[in-house]
C-alpha positions in Angstrom: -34.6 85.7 46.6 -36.2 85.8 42.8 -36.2 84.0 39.7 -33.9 86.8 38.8 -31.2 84.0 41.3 -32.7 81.1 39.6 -30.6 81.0 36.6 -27.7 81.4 38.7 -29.0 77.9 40.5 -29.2 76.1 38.0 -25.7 77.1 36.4 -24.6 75.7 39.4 -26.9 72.6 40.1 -25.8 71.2 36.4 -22.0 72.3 36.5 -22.5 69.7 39.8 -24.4 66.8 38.1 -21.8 67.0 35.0 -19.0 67.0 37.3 -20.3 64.3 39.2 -19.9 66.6 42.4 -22.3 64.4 45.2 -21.3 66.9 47.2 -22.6 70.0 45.7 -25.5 68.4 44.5 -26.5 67.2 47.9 -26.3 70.5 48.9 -28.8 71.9 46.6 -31.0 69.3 47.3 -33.9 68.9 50.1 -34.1 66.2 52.5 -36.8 65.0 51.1 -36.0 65.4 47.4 -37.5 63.3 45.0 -36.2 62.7 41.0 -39.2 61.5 38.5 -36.7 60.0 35.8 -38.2 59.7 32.1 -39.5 55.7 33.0 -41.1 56.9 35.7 -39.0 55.8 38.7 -38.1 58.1 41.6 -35.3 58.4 43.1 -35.3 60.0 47.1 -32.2 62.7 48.0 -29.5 59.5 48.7 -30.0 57.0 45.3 -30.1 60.5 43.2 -26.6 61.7 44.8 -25.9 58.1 44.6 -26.2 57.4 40.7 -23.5 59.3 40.2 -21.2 57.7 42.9 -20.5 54.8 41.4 -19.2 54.3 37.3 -22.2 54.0 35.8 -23.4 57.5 35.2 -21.2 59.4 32.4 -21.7 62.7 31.5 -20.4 64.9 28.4 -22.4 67.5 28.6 -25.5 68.3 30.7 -27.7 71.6 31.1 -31.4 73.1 30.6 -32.2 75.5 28.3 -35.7 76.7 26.9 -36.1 77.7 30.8 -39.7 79.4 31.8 -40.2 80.2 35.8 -43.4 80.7 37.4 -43.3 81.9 41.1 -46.4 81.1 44.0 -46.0 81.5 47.3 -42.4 81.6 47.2 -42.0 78.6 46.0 -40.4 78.3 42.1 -41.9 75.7 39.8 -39.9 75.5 36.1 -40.2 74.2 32.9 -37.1 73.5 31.0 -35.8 71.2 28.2 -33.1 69.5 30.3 -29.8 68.0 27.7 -27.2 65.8 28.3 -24.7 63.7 26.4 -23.4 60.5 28.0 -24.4 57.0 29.4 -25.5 55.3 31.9 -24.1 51.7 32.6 -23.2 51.8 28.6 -26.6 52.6 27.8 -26.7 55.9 25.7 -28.6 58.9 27.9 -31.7 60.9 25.8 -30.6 64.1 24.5 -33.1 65.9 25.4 -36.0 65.8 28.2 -38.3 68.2 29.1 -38.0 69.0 33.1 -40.2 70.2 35.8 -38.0 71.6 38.7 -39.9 72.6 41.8 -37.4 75.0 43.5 -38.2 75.8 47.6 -36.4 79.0 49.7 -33.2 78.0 51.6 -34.2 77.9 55.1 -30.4 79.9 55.5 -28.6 81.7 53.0 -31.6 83.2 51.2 -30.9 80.6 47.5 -33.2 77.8 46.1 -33.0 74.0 46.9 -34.3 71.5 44.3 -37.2 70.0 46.0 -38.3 67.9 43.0 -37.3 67.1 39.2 -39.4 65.4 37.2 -38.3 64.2 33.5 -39.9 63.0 30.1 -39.3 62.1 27.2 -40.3 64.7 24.6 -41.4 62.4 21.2 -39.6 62.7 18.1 -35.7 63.6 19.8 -32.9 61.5 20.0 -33.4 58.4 22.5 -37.0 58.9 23.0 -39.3 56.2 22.2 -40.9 56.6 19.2 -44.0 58.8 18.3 -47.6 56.6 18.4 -48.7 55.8 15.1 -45.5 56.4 13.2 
């Protein structure tokens, strides 16, 4: 397992949130997964899989790009500019946040898990709130 299979996970792990797959993306989560969303609540493994159970979350498009990985320890921490397109409950989603992933070795199988996500708002893009002092 490298970053050189990271790519790979993530191609996967946003093909799943798009689709609204709970299934696959339980799977590539930990137990103990946590989600920082761009207010600053967090979401354990269930309500994350959960949002997308219901109607409320609707995706067009969704995906990271902009993606730098630094490995330590074996443990995978990266820094991307997560997009999407969609709503949530009727309320448009921001098309663009920057994202924090901390990925952890599969205890079987030898891929990454998502062990955390964290997600802000990066000032001056599309549904972000606007810069101080402008």
């Amino acid at each position: 397992m490298t970053s050189n299979d990271i790519p790979a996970f993530l191609d996967t792990w946003t093909a799943a949130e798009q689709a609204g797959d709970t299934g696959a993306v339980g799977a590539l989560l930990t137990d103990d997964f946590v989600g920082v969303g761009p207010l600053g609540f967090a979401l354990p493994k269930d309500a994350w899989v959960g949002r997308l159970a219901g109607d409320a979350m609707h995706y067009e498009a969704f995906g990271v790009c902009d993606v730098a990985v630094r490995e330590h320890g074996g443990v995978a921490l990266v820094t991307a500019t997560h997009t999407a397109k969609g709503d949530f409950a009727g309320t448009p989603l921001p098309e663009a946040l920057r994202a924090s992933l901390t990925l952890v070795p599969e205890a079987e199988g030898g891929g990454w898990l998502l062990a955390g996500l964290h997600l802000s708002f990066i000032a001056g893009t599309p549904g972000a709130p606007p810069v101080p002092g402008t």
